[in-house]
N, C-alpha and C positions, 0 to 999 in steps of 0.2 A: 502609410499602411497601418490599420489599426492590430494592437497587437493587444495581447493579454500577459502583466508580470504581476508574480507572486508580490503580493503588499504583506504579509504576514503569514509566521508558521506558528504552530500551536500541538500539545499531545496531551496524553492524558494514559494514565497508566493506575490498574487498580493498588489498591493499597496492598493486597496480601502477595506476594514473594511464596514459591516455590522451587526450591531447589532439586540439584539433581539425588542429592542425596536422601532429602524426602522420597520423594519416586521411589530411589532404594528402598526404601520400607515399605513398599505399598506392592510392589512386582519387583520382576526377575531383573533385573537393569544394576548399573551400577555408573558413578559418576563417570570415572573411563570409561566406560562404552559410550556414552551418549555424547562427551566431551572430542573422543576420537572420531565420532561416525558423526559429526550436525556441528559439531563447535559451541554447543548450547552450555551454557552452564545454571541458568536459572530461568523462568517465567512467572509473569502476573496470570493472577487468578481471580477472575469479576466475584463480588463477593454477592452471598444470594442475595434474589430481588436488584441485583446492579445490572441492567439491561443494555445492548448495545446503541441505544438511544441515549441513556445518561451517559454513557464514554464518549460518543460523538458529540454529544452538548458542550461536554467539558473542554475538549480540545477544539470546538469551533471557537468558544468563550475566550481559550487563551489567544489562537491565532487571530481574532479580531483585536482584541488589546494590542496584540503585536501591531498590528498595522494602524492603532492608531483608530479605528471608527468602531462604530453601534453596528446593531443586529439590523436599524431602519436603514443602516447604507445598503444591505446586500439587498438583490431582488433574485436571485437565484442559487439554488443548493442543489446539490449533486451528490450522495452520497453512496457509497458502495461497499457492500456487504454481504456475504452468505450467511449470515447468523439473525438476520431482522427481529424484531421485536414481537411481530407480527405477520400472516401472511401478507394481510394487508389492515390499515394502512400500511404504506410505505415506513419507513425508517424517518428518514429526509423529514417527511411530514411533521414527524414527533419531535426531531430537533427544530426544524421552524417553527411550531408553536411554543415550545417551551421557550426559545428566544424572542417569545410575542412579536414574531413578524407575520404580516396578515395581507402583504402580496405578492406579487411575482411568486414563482412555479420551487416548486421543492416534490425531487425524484428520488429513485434508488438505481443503481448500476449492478449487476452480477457479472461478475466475471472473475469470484475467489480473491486470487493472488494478486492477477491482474487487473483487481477491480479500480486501482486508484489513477493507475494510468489512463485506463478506460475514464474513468469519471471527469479525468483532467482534461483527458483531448473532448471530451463532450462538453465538457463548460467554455472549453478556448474557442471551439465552434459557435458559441452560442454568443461571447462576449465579444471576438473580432468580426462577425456576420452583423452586428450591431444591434441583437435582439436584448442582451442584456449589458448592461455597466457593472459591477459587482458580484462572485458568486463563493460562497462556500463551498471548497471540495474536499471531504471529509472520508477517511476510509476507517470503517468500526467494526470490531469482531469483537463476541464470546465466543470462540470457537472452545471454550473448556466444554461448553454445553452437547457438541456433535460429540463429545471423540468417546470410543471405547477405552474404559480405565481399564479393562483386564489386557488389552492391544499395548503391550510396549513400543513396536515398530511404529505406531503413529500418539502413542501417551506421550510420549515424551518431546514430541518435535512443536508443537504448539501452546500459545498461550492468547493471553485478553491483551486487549487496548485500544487506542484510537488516536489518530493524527489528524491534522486538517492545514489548508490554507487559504487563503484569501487572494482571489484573482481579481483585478480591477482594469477596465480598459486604457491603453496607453498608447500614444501613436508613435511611428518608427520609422523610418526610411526604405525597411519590405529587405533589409540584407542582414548575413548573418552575424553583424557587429549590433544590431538591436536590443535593448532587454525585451525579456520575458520569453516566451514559448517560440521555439525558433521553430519545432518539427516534432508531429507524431506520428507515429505508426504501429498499427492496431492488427492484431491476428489473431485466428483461431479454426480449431479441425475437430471438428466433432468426434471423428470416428474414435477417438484416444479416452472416451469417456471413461471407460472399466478402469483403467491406470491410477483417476483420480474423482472418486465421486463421494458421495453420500449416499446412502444407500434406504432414502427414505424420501417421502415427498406428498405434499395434501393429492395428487392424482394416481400417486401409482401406489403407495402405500397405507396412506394415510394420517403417517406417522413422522415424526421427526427425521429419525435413523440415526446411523454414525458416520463418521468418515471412515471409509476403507482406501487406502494405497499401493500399490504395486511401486515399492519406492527404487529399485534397482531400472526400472523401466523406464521414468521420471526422470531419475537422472542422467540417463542417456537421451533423453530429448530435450531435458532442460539445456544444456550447454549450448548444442546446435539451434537451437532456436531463440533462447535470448542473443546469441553472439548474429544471429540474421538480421533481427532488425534493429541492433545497435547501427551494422555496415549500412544499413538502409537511411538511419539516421545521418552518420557521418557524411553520406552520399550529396544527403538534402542541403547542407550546410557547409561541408566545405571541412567540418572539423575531423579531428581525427583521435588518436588514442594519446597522443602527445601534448594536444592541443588544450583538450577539454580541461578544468581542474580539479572536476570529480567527480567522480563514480559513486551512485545512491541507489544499489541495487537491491531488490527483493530480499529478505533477511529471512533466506528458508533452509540453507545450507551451507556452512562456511567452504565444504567443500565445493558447491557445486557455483557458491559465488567467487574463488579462488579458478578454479578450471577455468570460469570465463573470462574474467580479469587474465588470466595467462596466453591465451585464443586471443583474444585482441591486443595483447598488448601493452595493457592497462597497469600502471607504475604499483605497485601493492601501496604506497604513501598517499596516491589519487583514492581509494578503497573506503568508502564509510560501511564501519561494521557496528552492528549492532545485536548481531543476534546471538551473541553469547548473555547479554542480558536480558533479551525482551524472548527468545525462540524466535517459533515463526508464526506472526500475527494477521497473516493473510492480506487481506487489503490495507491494510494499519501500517504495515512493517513500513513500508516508501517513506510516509511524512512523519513518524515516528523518528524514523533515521536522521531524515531531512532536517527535523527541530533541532534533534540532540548535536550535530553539527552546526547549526547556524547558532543555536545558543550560547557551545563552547566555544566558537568566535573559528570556528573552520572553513565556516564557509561563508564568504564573503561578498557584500554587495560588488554587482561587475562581475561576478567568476562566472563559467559556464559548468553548467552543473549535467548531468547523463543520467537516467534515471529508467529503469528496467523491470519486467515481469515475466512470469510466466504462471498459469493458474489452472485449476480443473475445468477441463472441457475437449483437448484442452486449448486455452487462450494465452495470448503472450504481445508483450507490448514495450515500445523502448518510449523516449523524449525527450528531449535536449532544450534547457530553457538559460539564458543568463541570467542570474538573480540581480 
């Protein structure tokens, strides 16, 4: 069975650092509050003119070093984002030309939070179907740029960055002792739009807009439905909350990744957290996480790794891959 495993991870984080206690000087908020309600205690800030196409460059750039090959090995990218460069072109587009690569297909995925998940289970299809050998999947956010700075309940829960990884075709025996992508599972319910949106768009507005949240609302759907299609994963595979050796969940709430981690199960030591230093970087946060683990030597070739979303729409997405 032909499969797809991660060959390299990569990130990229802007240079400037905001703390919570900047915010404190800027609106009503104070380190304690945002520290007690998110677990946030700092976020990067894309500096101007730094676009969410030089953040995905950079972090494609590391994840390919990682694994060892050039920009000519991939023939596909995948990248997903709500903050694009552009209406169009694509994102994707602008990091494959900047890495002077001049075939196979480079895209964009929306689907916010859940955009990286999304992007993965869309490349794994593409490279176990046999249509591609190599792909870039890349999740890249300015979100500094959507958010209303006089809005504390959403200024303060986001930041910039960009993750990637490098998926290359490998073959397997088709059981859940395989590396690489063992199971995805993909969701989303429109009707929850108001909860989590933007509130701007080149059809309806014309305009950029900002992020607006009904964040009390959010978090009562997030728990149930990241914890659905983790069971959905386990199901597929055989694994379970005991089993897995780690948990790389969406870095959007300490509380809301702690409730779900406690609903399955999940050992708090299995837990990669990262969102006390990055916030929440929307599509980014996944392989952000993902690096800063395998770099600090946690997460190890052979482990099985569990990796989760939830995002405006709203969308939500688990996957289970052995690195």
């Amino acid at each position: 069975m032909r499969r797809s495993r991660i060959a390299g991870v990569g990130s990229y984080l802007p240079a400037r650092i905001v703390t919570n206690a900047e915010l404190a000087e800027r609106m009503d908020t104070s380190d304690e509050w945002i520290r007690q309600r998110t677990g946030i205690g700092q976020r990067h800030i894309a500096a101007e003119g730094e676009t969410t196409s030089m953040l995905g460059l950079k972090a494609a750039e590391a994840a390919l070093a990682h694994a060892g090959l050039t920009a000519q090995d991939i023939d596909l990218i995948v990248l997903a984002t709500a903050t694009p460069d552009y209406t169009f072109p694509s994102t994707a587009t602008q990091v494959q030309a900047a890495l002077g690569i001049t075939h196979g297909a480079a895209f964009d995925i929306a689907a916010v939070c859940s955009g990286f998940v999304y992007a993965l289970t869309v490349a794994d299809k593409f490279i176990t179907s046999g249509a591609n050998q190599r792909a870039l999947v890349i999740g890249a956010e300015t979100f500094s740029r959507i958010l209303d700075w006089e809005d504390r309940t959403t200024a303060v829960l986001f930041g910039d960055g960009a993750g990637a990884v490098v998926l290359e075709a490998i073959d397997g025996k088709g059981d859940a002792a395989d590396t690489g992508i063992l199971t995805t599972h993909l969701r989303s319910d429109g009707r929850h739009r108001a909860k989590l949106y933007v509130d701007g768009g080149p059809s309806s507005t014309g305009t950029v807009g900002h992020l607006r949240m009904e964040g009390r609302e959010v978090f009562k759907h997030a728990v149930g439905m990241i914890t659905d299609v983790i069971v959905d994963a386990f199901a597929a595979t055989g694994y379970s909350a005991e089993t897995i050796d780690w948990f790389v969940p969406h870095q959007a709430n300490q509380r809301i990744i702690t409730a779900s981690a406690d609903k399955l199960g999940i050992a708090p030591g299995k837990v990669v957290l990262t969102v006390d230093m990055h916030g929440n970087t929307s599509a980014a946060s996944i392989p952000l996480a993902l690096d800063v683990a395998v770099r600090d030597g946690r997460i190890q070739r052979g482990q099985v790794v569990l990796i989760e979303a939830m995002g405006g729409g709203f969308t939500w997405g688990a996957a289970l891959f052995r690195f």
